[in-house]
C-alpha positions in Angstrom: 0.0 0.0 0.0 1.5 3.5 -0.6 -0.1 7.2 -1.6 -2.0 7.6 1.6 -3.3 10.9 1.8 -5.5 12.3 4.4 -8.4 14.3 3.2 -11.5 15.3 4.8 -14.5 14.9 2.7 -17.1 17.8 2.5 -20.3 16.0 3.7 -18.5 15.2 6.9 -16.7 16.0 10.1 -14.1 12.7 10.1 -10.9 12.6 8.4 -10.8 9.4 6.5 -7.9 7.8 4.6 -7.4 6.7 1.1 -5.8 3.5 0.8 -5.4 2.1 -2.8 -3.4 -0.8 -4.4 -1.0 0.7 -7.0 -1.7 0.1 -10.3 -2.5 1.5 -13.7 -4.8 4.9 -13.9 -7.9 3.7 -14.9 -9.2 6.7 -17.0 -11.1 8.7 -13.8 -8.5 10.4 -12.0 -7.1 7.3 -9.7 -5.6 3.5 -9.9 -7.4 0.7 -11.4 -9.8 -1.8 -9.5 -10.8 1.1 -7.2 -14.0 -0.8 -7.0 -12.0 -3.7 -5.4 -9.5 -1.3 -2.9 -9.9 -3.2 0.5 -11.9 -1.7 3.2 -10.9 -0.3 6.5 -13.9 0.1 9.2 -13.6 2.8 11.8 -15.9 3.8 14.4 -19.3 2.7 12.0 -17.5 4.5 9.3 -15.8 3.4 6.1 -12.1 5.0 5.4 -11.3 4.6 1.9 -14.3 5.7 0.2 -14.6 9.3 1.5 -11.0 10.2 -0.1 -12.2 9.6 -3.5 -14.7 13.0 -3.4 -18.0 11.1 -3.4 -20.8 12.5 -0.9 -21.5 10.4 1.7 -24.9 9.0 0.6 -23.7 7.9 -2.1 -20.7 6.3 -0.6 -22.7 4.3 0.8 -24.8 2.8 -2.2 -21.6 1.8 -3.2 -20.8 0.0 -0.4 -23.7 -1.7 0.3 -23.8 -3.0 -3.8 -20.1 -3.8 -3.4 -21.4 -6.4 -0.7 -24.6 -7.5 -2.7 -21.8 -8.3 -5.2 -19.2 -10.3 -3.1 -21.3 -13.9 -3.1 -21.9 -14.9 -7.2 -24.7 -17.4 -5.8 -26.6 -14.3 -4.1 -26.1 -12.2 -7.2 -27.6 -15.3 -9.4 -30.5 -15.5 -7.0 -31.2 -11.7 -7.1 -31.0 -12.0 -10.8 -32.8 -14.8 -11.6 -36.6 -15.4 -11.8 -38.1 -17.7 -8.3 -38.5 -21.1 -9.1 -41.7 -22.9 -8.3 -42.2 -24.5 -4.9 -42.6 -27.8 -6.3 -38.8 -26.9 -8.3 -36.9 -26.3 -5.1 -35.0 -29.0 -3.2 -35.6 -27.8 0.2 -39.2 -28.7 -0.6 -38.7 -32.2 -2.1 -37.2 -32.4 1.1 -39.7 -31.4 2.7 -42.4 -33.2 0.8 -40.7 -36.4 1.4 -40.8 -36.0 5.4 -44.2 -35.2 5.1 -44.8 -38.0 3.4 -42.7 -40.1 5.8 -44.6 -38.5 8.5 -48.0 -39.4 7.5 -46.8 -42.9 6.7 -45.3 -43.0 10.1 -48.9 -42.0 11.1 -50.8 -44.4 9.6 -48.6 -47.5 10.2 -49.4 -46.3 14.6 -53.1 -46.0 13.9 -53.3 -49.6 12.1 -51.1 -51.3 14.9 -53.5 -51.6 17.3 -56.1 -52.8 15.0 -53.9 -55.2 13.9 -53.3 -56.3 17.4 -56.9 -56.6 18.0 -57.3 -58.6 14.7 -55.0 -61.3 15.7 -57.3 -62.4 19.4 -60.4 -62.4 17.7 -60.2 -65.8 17.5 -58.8 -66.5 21.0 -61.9 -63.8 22.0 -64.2 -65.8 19.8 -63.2 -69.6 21.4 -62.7 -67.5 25.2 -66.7 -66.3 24.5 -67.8 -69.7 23.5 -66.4 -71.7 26.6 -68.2 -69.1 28.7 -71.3 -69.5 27.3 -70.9 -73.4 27.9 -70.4 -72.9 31.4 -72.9 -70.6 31.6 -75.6 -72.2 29.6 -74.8 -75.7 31.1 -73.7 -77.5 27.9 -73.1 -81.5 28.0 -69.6 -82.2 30.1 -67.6 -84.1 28.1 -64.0 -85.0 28.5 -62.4 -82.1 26.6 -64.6 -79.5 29.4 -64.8 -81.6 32.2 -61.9 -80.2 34.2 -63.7 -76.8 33.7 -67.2 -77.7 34.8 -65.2 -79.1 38.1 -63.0 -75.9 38.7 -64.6 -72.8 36.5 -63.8 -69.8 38.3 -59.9 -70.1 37.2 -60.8 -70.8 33.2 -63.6 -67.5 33.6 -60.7 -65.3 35.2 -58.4 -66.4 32.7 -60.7 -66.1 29.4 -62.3 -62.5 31.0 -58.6 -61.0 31.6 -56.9 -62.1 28.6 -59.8 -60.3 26.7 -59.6 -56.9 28.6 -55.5 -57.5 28.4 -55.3 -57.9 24.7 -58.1 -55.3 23.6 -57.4 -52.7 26.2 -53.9 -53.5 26.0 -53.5 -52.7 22.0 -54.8 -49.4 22.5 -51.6 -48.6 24.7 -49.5 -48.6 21.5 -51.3 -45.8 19.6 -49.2 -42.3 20.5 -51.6 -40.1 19.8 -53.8 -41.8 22.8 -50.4 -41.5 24.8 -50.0 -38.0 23.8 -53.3 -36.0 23.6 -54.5 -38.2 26.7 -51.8 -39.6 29.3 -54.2 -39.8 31.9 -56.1 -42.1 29.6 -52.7 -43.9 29.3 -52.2 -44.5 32.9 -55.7 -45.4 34.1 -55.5 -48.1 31.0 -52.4 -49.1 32.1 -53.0 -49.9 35.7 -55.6 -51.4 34.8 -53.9 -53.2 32.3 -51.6 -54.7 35.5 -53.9 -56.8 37.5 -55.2 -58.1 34.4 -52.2 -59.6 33.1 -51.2 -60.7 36.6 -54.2 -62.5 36.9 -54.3 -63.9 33.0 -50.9 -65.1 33.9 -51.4 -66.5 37.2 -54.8 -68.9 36.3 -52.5 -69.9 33.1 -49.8 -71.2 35.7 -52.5 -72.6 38.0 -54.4 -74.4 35.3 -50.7 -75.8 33.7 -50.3 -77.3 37.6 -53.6 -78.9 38.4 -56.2 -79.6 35.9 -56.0 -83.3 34.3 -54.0 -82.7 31.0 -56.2 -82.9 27.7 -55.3 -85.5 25.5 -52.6 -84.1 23.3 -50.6 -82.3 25.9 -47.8 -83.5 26.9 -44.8 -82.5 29.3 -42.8 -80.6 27.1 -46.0 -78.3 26.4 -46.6 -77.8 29.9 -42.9 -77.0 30.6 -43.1 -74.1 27.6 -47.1 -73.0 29.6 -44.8 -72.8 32.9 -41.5 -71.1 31.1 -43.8 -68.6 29.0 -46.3 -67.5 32.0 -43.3 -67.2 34.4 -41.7 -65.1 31.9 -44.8 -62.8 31.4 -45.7 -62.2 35.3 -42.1 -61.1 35.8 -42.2 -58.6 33.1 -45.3 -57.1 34.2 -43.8 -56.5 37.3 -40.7 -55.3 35.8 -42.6 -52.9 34.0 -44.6 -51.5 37.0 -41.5 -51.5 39.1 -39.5 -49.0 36.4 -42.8 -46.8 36.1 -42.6 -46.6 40.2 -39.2 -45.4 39.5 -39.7 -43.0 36.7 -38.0 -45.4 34.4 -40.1 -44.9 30.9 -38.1 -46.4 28.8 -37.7 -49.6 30.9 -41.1 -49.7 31.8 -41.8 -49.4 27.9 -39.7 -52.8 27.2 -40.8 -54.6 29.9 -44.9 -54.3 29.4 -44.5 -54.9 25.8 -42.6 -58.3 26.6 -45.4 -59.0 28.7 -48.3 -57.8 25.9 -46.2 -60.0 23.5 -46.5 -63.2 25.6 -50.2 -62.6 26.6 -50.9 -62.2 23.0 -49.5 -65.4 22.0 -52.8 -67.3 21.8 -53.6 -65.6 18.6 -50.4 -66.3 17.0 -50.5 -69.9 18.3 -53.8 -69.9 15.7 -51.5 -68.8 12.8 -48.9 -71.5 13.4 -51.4 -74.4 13.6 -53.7 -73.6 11.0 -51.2 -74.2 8.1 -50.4 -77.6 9.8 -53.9 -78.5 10.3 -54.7 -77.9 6.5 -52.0 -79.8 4.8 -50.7 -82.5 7.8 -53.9 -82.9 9.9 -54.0 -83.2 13.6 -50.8 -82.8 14.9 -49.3 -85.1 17.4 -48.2 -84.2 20.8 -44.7 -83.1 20.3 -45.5 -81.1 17.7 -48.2 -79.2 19.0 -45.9 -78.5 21.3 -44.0 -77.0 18.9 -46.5 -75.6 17.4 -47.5 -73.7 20.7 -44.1 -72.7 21.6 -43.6 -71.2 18.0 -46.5 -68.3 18.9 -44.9 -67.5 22.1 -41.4 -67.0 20.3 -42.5 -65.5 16.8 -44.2 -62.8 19.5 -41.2 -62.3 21.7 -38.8 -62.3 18.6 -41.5 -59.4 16.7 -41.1 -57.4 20.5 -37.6 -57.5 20.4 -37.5 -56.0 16.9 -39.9 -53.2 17.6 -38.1 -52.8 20.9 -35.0 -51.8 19.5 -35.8 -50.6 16.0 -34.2 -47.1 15.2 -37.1 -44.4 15.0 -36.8 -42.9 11.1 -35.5 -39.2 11.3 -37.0 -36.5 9.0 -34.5 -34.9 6.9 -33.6 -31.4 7.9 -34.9 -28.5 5.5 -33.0 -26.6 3.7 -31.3 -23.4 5.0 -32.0 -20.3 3.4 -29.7 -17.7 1.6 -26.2 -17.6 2.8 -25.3 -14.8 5.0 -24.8 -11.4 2.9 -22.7 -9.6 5.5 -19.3 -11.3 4.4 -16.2 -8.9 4.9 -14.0 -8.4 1.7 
């Protein structure tokens, strides 16, 4: 930098300094790339620009186009015409999480009816053994053992109902967010009902007469698979006690996915029932354990399944105050 000469310009009281890059004369009294001459900012005020004998006002209309013109992709956007909302790529983005959004909405409003869907026909065979004890149908050995002891088969058939029903409604978020009151009187009543669902399971695996077709190995996976469900429920209502959400959210849904395993246990004998027949006792057994595992494994997948982020919109224009 050299030829620094202090002036004082007309249209104000500071003395401000000229500072130029040496170089050709240009044609209008000064060096070339005047437009370009670094900056120097004083006190709010601009040194450089006042030397060159412009008024002030229009110093600064200078200035601030000298900045509009720093960033080519600001000037391009200034220049050019606005594209369509449907053009821009902030709003694909956007269209695509709203998309994922109300997909993500759907799928949560079809869960619990899909829930509910697999024990209707646990609810439908539950309804029909209640009306035999209540209508006093023949005894025959397949009911006999519940004509001699019926209040644990009624307890059992009247809280898996209210457990898988009620309970399917406990995975909509919506109902957990607009109403968590809602939530929480469902849920402890939710509690005994799985308690006692579990418990008359256990009793009934202990001391009525096994049916034919059951053999040990079925009643060791009834003993394994109830034990397994009245410790999570209490699991679950222990973590709530303690504030634990997100224990007390793995733990019930175990328990759910166990007390829901009648309906699956319908899906897994129905194939063999249509192309094999009756099956045998060992693989009924099989066939009963499948539902409770198929369940639990399904429950372990939405347990720990990564929630889907949104992509982030687009930011808007860069920042215009860059320094030169």
């Amino acid at each position: 930098f050299h030829d620094a000469t202090p002036v004082t310009s007309e249209n104000s009281y500071t003395t401000s300094v000229d500072v130029t890059r040496a170089g050709p004369d240009d044609g209008r009294g000064g060096p070339a790339g005047r437009g370009r001459r670094p900056k120097v900012h004083l006190a709010g005020w601009t040194i450089g620009r006042f030397a060159s004998g412009r008024s002030a006002d229009e110093s600064r209309r200078l200035d601030r186009h000298d900045r509009g013109m720093t960033d080519k992709s600001m000037t391009r956007r200034l220049l050019s015409p606005r594209a369509p909302r449907s053009a821009r790529v902030g709003d694909d983005r956007s269209g695509a999480s709203g998309s994922a959004v109300v997909s993500s909405t759907r799928g949560r409003r079809r869960l619990p009816a899909a829930l509910i869907l697999l024990s209707v026909v646990p609810l439908i065979a539950g309804a029909v053994r209640l009306g035999e004890l209540a209508g006093g149908a023949a005894i025959t050995p397949e009911n006999a053992r519940f004509f001699a002891a019926p209040l644990p088969v009624v307890a059992h058939i009247v809280c898996v109902g209210l457990y898988s029903v009620l309970g399917a409604f406990q995975f909509a978020a919506d109902l957990r967010r607009r109403r968590p009151g809602l939530h929480r009187a469902a849920g402890w009543l939710l509690i005994p009902c799985g308690l006692v669902a579990a418990v008359t399971g256990l009793w009934m695996t202990l001391f009525y007469p096994r049916p034919a077709g059951d053999g040990d190995l079925l009643a060791v996976f009834r003993l394994v698979f109830g034990t397994f469900m009245v410790v999570s429920i209490l699991l679950g209502v222990a973590a709530i006690r303690r504030r634990r959400l997100a224990r007390h959210r793995v733990w019930m849904i175990r328990g759910y996915a166990i007390g829901l395993g009648a309906g699956t246990q319908v899906l897994t004998h129905l194939p063999w029932f249509l192309f094999f027949g009756v099956p045998g006792e060992f693989t009924r057994a099989l066939l009963v354990g499948a539902g409770w595992v198929i369940n639990l494994a399904v429950a372990e997948w939405f347990i720990r399944r990564r929630p889907v982020r949104s992509p982030r919109p687009l930011t808007g224009l860069p920042d215009a105050r860059l320094s030169s």
